[in-house]
N, C-alpha and C positions, 0 to 999 in steps of 0.2 A: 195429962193432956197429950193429944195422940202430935207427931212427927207430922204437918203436909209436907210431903217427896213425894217425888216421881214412881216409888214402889207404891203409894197410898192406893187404897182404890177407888178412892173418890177423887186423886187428881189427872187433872186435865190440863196440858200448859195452853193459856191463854194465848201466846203468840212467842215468838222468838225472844223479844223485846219487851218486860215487863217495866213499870215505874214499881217503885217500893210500896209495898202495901202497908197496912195499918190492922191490928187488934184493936178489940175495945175491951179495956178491963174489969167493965161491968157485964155487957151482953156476952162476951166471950167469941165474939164474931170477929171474920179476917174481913177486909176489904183490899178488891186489891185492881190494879188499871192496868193496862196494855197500850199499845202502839196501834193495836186494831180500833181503839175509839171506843172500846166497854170497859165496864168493869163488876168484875164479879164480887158478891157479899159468898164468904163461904161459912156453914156451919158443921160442926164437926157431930155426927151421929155418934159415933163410939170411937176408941182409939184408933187411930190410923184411918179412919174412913169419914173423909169429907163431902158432904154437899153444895154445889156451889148454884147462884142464882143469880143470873146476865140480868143486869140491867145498863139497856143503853141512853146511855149521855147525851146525845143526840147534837154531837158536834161531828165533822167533816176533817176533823186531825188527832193527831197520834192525842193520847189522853197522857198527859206527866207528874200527875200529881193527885194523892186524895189524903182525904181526912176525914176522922169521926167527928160529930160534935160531942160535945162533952157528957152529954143524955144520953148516947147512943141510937138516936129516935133517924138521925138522918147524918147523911156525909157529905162530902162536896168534892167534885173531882174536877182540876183544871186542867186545859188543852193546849194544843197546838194553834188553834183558830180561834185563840184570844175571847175565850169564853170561859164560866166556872158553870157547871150543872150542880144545881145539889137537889139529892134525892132523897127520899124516907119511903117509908115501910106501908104499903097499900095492900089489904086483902086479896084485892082484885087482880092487882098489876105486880105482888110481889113487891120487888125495888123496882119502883118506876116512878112514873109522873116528874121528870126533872122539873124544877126552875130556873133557868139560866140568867146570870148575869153578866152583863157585857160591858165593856167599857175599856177595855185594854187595848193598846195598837201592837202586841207582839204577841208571844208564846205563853201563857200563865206555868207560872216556877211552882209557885208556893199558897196552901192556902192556909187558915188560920182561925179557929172559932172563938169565940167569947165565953166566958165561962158558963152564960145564961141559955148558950145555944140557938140564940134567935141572931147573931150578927155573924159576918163572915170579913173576916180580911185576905186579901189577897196580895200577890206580886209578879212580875212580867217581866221578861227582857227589855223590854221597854222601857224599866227604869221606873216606875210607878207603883204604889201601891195602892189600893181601891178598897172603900170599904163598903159592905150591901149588908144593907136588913133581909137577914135569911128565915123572916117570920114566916111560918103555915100557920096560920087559925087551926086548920085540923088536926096539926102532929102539936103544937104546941102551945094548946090552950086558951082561955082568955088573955090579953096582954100585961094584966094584975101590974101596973107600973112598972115593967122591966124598961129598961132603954130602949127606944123605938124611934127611927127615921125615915124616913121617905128617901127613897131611889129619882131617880127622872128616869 
């Protein structure tokens, strides 16, 4: 597995100001956020040469946090403006199509998947932690009795 550096020639720095990105140990994908409010999915073409693919979060604040879910199918990245976007993998749109959840009064720290991939935990400065059913019907299949709740 090739080095992402600033010699690669597939990198790009996202912004001054990065949050810590995430591998997945199945897909082999980097995910990584910035302070500009994106975050990029990178894949590695051959040693040392990465591609990387913007998708935006579609929040109004610095982004501080992401994560795979355990499938690899989608991630979820939380913000400054007290929101979680999580995103998956669209032919059309690449990484796109977020679904945001909201519910926080401060900054999102931390987020957190379920082994199953369909739920999402999260945490804030605020002092609270939130949890959302992060189901897509389309990324992730019939509901086959996994644990399943309703948001408001």
């Amino acid at each position: 597995m090739g080095r992402l550096s600033p010699s690669s020639p597939g990198w790009m720095r996202t912004t001054p100001l990065s949050a810590p990105g995430e591998w997945h140990p199945v897909t082999n994908l980097l995910v990584s956020c910035s302070h500009d409010r994106n975050a990029f999915v990178w894949t590695e073409k051959s040693p040392n040469d990465f591609e990387k693919k913007l998708c935006i979060l579609q929040n109004n604040r610095a982004a501080t946090c992401v994560k795979w879910s355990p499938d690899g199918k989608k991630f979820a990245g939380g913000c400054g403006s007290r929101q979680v976007s999580g995103c998956s993998f669209d032919e059309e749109e690449n990484w796109g199509g977020p679904k945001v959840f909201r519910g926080h009064k401060s900054t999102v720290l931390a987020v957190s998947w379920h082994p199953n991939s369909t739920i999402l935990a999260t945490c804030s400065s605020d002092g609270l932690c939130s949890v959302f059913s992060a189901y897509i019907k389309e990324v992730d299949g019939p509901a086959d009795g996994r644990p399943a709740f309703k948001t408001q």
